[in-house]
N, C-alpha and C positions, 0 to 999 in steps of 0.2 A: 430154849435152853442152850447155854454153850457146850461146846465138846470139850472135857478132861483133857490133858496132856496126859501121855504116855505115863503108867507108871512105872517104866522105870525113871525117866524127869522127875518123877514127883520123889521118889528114893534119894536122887542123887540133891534136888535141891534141898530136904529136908537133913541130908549128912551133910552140905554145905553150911545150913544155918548152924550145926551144932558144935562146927569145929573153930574152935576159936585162933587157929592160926592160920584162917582165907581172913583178909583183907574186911575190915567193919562195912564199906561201900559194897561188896560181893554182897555178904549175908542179911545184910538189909535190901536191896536187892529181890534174892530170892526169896526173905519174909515175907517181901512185900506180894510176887508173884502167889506163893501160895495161900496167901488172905486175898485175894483176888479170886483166885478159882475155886477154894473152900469155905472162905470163909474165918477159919484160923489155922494156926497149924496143928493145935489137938486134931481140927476135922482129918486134915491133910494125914496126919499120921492112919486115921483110923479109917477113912480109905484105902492106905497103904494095909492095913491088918486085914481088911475084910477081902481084898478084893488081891493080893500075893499070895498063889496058887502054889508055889513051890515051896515059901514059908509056912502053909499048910501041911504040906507033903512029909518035911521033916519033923516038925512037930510031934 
């Protein structure tokens, strides 16, 4: 099994895909990184839910 990238990489790629004024080549890109390590980015986000300990915290 591969190892994860950091999640905060996995934060910041996932706010890259969703702003639409980085560059179309950027965010396809980093789409494509994290269907690579997750699978999609539904997964990717809900890695990010389960496993951000400080978005916990505040909740």
């Amino acid at each position: 099994m591969q190892e994860l990238p950091p999640l905060t990489l996995v934060k910041t790629w996932l706010e890259v895909v969703q702003q639409l004024d980085i560059p179309i080549t950027i965010r396809e890109k980093r789409s494509r990184l994290l269907t690579y390590y997750f699978g999609s980015i539904a997964q990717a986000e809900r890695y990010v839910e389960d496993n951000d300990d400080y978005s916990q915290l505040v909740s």
